[in-house]
N, C-alpha and C positions, 0 to 999 in steps of 0.2 A: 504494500500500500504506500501510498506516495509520506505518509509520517515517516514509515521505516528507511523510506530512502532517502528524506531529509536528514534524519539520522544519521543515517552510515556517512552520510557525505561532513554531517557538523563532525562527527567520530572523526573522521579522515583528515579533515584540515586541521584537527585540535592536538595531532601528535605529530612526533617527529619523525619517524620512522627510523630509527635508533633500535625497536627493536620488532621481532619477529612479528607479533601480535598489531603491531601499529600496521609494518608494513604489508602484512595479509590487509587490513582498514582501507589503505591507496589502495591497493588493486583492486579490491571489491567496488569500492567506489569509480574508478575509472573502469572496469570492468563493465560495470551496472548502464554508467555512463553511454558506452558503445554501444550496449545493446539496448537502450533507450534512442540511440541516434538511429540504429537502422530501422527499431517498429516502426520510428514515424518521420523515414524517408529521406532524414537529414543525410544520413551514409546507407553505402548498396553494399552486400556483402560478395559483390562481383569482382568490387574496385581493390586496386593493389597498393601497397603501402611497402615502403621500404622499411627493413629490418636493420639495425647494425648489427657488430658480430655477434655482441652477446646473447642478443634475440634469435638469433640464427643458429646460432649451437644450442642453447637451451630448448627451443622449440626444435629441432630437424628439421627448419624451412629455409630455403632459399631467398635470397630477396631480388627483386620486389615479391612478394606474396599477397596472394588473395586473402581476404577477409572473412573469405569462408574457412579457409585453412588456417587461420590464425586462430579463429574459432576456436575449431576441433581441436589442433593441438593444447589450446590453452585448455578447454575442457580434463584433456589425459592428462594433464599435471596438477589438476587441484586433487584436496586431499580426498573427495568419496570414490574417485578414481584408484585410488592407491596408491599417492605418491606425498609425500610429505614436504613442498618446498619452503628452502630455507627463506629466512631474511632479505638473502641477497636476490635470489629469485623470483620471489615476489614484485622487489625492486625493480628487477629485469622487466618484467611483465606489466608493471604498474605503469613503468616509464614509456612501453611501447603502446597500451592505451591511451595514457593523457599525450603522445604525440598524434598517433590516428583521430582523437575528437578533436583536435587544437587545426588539422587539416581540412582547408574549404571544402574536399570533396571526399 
């Protein structure tokens, strides 16, 4: 509901991401973010977005990558997937969404 995603978003700007828990906060909220921009048209999940390296190695995607694939892979790396990412990965991830909303298209 739109409370809980005021929430997550005041949660995210209110820590430093220093440490794990904060930093899971940024990517959810940039995460949330994205997939708020495609239901309603702002971004297509056709379009490609360049990666740098550490989004490239952490996801197994090439750059430029689609948005569909950036998707999925982010999907298999959260944790009900089975994977436990650190601090820094989150990081990784947090930073590759707040660049893709921060692009015109």
């Amino acid at each position: 509901d739109t409370t809980g995603m005021v929430s997550l978003i005041n949660a995210s700007s209110g820590c430093s991401g220093s440490t794990r828990s904060c930093a899971k906060l940024k990517f959810a909220a940039q995460y949330m973010v994205t997939n708020l921009n495609v239901s309603s048209g702002r971004k297509n999940i056709g379009n490609f977005y360049n990666l740098n390296s550490s989004q490239q190695t952490y996801l197994g995607l090439g750059s430029p990558a689609q948005l569909s694939a950036i998707f999925t892979k982010t999907e298999g790396k959260l944790p009900d997937n089975g994977t436990t990412p650190t601090r820094t990965q989150f990081l990784v991830m947090q930073s590759m969404f707040d660049s893709i909303n921060n692009i015109s298209f």
